[in-house]
N, CA, C and O atoms as a MOPAC input file, in Angstrom:
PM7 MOZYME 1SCF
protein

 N     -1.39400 1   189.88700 1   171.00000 1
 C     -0.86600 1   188.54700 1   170.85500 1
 C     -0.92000 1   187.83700 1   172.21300 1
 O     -0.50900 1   188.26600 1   173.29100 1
 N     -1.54200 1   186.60300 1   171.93100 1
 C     -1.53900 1   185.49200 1   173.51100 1
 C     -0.01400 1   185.14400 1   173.78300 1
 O      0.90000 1   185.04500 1   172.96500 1
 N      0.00400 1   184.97900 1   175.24100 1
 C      1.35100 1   184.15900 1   175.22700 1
 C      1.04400 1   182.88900 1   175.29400 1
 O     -0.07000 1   182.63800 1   175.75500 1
 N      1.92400 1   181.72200 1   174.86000 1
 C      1.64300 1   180.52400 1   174.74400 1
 C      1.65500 1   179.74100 1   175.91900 1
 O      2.69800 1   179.83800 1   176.56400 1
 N      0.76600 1   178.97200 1   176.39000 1
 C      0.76600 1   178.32800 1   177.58700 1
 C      1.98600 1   177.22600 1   177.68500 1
 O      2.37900 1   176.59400 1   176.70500 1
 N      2.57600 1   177.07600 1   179.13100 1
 C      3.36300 1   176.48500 1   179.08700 1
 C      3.30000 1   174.82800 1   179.14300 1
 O      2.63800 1   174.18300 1   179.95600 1
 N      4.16900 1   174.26900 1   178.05900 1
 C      3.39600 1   172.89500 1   177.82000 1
 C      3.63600 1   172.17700 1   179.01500 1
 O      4.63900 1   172.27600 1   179.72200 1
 N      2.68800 1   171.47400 1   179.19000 1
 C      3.13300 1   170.41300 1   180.68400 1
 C      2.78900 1   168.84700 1   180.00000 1
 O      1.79500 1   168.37000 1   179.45200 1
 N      4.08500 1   168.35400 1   180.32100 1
 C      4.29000 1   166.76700 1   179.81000 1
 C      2.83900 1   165.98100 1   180.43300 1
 O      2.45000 1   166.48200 1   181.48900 1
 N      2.06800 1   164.90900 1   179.94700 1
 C      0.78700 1   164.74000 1   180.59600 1
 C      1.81100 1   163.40800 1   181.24000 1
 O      2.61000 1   162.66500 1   180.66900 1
 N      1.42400 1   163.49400 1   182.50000 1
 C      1.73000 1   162.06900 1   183.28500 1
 C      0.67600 1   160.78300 1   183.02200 1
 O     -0.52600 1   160.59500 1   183.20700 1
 N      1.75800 1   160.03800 1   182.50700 1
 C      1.04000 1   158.24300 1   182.12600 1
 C      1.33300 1   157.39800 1   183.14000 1
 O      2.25500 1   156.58400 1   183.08400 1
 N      0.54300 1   157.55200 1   184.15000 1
 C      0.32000 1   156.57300 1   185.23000 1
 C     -0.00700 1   155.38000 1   185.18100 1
 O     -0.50000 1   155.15000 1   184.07700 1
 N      0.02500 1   154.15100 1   186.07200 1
 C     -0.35900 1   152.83000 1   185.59200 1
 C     -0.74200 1   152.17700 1   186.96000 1
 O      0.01100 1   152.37900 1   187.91300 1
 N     -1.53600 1   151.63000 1   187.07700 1
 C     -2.02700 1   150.98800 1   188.32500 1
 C     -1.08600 1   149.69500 1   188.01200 1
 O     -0.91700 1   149.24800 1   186.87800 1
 N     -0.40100 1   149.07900 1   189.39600 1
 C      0.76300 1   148.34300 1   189.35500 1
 C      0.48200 1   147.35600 1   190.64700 1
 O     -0.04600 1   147.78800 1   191.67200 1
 N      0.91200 1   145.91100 1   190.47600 1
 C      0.23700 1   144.96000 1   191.30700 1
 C      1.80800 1   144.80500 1   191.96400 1
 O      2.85500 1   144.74500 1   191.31900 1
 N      1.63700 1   144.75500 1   193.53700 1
 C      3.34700 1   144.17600 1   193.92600 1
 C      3.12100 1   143.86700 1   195.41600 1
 O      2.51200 1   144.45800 1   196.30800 1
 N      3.79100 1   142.79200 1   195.36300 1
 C      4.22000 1   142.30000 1   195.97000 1
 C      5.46200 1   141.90700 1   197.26800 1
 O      6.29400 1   141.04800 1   196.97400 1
 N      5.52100 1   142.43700 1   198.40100 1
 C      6.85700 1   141.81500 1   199.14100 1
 C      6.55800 1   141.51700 1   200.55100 1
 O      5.59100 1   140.85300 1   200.92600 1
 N      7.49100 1   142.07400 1   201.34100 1
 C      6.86900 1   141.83700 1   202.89400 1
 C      6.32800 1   142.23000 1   203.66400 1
 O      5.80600 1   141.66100 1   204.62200 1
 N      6.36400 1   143.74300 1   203.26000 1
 C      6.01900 1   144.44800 1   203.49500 1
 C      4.34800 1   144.93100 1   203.07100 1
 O      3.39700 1   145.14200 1   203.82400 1
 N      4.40800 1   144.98300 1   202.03100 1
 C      3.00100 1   145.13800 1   201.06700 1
 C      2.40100 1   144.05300 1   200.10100 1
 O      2.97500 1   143.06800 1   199.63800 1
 N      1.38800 1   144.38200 1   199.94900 1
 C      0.34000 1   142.79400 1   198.75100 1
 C     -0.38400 1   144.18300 1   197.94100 1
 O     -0.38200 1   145.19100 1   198.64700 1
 N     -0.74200 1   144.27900 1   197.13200 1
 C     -1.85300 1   145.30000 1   196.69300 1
 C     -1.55300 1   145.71200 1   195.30800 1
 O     -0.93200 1   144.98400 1   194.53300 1
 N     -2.11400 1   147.19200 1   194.91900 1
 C     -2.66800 1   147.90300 1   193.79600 1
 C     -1.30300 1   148.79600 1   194.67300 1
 O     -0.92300 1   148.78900 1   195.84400 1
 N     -0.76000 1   149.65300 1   193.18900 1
 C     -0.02800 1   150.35900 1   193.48700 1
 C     -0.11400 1   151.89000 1   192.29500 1
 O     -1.02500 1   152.03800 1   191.48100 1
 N      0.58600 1   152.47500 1   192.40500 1
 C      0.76700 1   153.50600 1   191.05100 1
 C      2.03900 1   154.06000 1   190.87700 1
 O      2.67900 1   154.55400 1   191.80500 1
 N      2.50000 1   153.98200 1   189.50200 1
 C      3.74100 1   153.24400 1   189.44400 1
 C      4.06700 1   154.96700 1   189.28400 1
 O      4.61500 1   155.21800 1   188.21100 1
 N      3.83900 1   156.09500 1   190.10700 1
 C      4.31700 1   157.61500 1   189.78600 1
 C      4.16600 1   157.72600 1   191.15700 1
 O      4.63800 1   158.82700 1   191.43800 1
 N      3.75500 1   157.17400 1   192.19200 1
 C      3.66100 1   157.63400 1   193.36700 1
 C      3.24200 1   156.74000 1   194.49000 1
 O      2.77000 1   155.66100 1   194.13100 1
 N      3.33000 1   157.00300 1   195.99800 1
 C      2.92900 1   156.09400 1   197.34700 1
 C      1.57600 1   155.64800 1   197.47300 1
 O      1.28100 1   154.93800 1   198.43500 1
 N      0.36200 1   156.10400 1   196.28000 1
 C     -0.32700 1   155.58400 1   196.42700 1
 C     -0.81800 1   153.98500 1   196.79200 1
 O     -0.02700 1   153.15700 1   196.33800 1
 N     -1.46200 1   153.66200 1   197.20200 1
 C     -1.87100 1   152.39700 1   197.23100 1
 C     -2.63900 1   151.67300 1   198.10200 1
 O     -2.96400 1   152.02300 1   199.23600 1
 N     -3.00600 1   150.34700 1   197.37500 1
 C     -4.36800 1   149.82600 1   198.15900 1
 C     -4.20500 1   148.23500 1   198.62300 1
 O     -4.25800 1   147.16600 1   198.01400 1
 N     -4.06700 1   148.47100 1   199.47900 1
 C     -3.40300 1   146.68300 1   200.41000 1
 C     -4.49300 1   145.81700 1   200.36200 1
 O     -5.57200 1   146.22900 1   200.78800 1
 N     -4.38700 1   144.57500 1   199.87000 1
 C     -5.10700 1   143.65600 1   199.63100 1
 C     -5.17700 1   142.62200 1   200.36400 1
 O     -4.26600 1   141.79500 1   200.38000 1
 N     -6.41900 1   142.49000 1   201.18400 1
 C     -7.03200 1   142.24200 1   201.88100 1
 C     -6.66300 1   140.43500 1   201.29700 1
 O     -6.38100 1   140.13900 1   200.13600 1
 N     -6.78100 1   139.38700 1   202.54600 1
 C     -6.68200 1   138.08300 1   201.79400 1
 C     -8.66000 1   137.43100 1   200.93500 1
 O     -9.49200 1   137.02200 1   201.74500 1
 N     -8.84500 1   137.44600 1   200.19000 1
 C    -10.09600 1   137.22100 1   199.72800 1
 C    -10.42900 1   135.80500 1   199.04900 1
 O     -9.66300 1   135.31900 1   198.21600 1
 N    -11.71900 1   135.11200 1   199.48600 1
 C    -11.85100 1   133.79900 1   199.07600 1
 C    -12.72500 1   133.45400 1   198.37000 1
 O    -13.06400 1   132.27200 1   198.31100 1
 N    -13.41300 1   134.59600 1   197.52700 1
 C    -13.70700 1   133.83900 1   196.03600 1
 C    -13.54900 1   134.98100 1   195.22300 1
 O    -13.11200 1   136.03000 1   195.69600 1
 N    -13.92100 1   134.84400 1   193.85300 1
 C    -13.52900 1   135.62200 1   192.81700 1
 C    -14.60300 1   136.69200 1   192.88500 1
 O    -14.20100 1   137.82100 1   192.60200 1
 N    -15.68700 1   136.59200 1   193.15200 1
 C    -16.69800 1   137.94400 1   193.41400 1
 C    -15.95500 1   138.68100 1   194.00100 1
 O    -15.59000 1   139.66700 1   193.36000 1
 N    -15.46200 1   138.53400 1   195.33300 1
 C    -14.49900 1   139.57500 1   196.07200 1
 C    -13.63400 1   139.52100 1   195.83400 1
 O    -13.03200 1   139.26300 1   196.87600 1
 N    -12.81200 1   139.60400 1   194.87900 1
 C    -11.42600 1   139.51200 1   194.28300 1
 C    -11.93700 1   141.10400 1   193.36000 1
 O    -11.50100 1   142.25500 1   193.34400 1
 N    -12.86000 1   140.51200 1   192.80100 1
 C    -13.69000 1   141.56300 1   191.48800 1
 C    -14.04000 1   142.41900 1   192.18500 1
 O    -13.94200 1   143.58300 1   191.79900 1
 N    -14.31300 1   142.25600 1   192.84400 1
 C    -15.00400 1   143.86800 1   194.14600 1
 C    -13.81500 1   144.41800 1   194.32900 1
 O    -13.92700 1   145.59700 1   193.99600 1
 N    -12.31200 1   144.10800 1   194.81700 1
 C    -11.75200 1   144.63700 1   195.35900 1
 C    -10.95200 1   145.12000 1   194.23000 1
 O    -10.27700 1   146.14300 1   194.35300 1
 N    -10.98000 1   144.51800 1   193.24900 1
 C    -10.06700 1   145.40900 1   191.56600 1
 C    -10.89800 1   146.82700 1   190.97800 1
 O    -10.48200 1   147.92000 1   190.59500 1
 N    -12.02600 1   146.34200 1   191.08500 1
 C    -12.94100 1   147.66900 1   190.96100 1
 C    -12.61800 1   148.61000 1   191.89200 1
 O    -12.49000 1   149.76800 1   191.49500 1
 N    -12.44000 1   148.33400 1   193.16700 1
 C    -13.05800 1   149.65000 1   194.31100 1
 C    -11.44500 1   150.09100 1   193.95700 1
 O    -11.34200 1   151.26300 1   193.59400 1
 N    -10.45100 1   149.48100 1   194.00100 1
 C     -8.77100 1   149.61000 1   193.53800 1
 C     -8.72700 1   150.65100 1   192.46400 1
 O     -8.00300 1   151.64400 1   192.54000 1
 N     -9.52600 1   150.39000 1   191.46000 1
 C     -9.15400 1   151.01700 1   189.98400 1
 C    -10.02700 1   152.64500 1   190.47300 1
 O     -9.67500 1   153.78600 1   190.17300 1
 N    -11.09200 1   152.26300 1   191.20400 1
 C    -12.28200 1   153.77000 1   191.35500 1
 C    -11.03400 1   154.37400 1   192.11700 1
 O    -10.58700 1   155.28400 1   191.41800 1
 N    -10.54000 1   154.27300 1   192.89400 1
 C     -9.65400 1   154.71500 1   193.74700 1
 C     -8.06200 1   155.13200 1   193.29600 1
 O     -7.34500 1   156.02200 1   193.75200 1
 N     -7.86000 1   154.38500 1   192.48800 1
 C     -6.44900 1   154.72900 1   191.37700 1
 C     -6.71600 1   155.80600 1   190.35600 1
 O     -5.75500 1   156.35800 1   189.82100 1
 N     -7.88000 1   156.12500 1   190.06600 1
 C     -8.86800 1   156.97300 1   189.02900 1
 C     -8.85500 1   158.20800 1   189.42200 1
 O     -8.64800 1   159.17900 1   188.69400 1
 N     -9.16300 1   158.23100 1   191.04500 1
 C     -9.51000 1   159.59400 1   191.57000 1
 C     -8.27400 1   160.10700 1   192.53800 1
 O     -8.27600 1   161.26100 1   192.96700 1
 N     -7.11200 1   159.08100 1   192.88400 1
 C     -5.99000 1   159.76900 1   193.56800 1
 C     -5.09500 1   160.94500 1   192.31700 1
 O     -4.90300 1   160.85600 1   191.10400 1
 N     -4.71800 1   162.01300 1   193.37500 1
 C     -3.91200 1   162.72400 1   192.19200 1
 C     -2.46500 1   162.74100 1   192.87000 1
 O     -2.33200 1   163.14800 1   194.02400 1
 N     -1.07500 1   162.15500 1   191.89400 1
 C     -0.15700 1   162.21400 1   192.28600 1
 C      0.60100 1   163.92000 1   192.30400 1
 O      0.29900 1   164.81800 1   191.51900 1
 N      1.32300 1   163.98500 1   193.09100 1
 C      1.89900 1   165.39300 1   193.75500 1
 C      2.66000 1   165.51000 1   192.90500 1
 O      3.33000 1   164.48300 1   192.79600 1
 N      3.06300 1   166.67000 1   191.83300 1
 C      4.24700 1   166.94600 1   191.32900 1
 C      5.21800 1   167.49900 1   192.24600 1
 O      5.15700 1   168.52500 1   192.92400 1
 N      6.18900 1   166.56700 1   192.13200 1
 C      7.80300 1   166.37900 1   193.08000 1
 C      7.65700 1   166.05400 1   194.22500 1
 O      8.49100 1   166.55000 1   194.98200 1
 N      6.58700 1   165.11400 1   194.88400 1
 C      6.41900 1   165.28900 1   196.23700 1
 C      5.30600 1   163.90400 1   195.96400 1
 O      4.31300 1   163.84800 1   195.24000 1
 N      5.85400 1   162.97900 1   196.75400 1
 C      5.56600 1   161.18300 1   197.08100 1
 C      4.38200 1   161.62700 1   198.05200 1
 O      4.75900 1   161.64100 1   199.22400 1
 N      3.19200 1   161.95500 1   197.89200 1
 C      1.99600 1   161.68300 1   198.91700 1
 C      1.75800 1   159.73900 1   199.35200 1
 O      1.73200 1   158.86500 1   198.48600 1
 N      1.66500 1   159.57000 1   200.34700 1
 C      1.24700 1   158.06500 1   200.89600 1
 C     -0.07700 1   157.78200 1   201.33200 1
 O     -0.56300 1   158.37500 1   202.29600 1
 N     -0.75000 1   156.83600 1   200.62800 1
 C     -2.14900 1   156.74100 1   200.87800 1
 C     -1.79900 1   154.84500 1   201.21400 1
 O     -0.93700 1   154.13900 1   200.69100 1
 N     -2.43400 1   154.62200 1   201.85100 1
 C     -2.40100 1   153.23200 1   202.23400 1
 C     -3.99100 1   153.01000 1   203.14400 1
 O     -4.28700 1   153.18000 1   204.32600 1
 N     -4.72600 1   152.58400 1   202.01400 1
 C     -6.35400 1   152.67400 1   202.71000 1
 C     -7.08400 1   150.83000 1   202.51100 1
 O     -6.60500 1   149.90100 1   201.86200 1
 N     -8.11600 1   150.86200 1   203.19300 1
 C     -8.96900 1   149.41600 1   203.43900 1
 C    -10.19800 1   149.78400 1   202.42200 1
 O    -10.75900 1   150.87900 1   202.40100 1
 N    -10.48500 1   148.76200 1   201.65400 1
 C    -11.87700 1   148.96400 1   200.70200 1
 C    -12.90800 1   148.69900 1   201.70200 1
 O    -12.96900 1   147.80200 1   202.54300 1
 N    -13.92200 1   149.92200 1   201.36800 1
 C    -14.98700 1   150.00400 1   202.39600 1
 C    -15.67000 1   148.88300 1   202.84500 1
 O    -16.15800 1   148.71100 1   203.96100 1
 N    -15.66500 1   147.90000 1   201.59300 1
 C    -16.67800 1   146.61500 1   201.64100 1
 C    -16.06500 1   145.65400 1   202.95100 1
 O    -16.66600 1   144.72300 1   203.48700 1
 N    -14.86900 1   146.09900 1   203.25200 1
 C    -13.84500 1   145.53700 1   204.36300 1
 C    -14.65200 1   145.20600 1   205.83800 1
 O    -14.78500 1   144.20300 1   206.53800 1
 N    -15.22200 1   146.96900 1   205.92200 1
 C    -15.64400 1   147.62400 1   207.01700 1
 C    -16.80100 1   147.07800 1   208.02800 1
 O    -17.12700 1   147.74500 1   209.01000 1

């Protein structure tokens, strides 16, 4: 007889937009991730920077019990 694997609740993460004085950006509403938003002046680079945001919200993995801090520049910045 198998033993039954132990169930693990699946985490429903959400890419989260906020705002204060500190920060402008993409956020994730389970952890310190996040991506500071650059001031941008037309909508092509607005769209560049929600994409490279979301590729990047896609591939961070939040820490079970433990706030990792990512605070990075989209390459196209560079």
């Amino acid at each position: 007889m198998q033993k039954p694997e132990a169930h693990k609740p699946r985490m429903n993460r959400h890419m989260i937009w906020a705002e204060n004085e500190d920060f402008t950006g993409w956020c994730c509403s389970h952890c310190l991730w996040g991506l500071i938003a650059p001031r941008l002046e037309t909508t092509v680079a607005a769209l560049a920077f929600n994409r490279v945001a979301q590729e990047g919200f896609d591939k961070h993995a939040c820490l079970s019990g433990v706030q990792a801090e990512t605070r990075i520049s989209p390459p196209y910045l560079s």
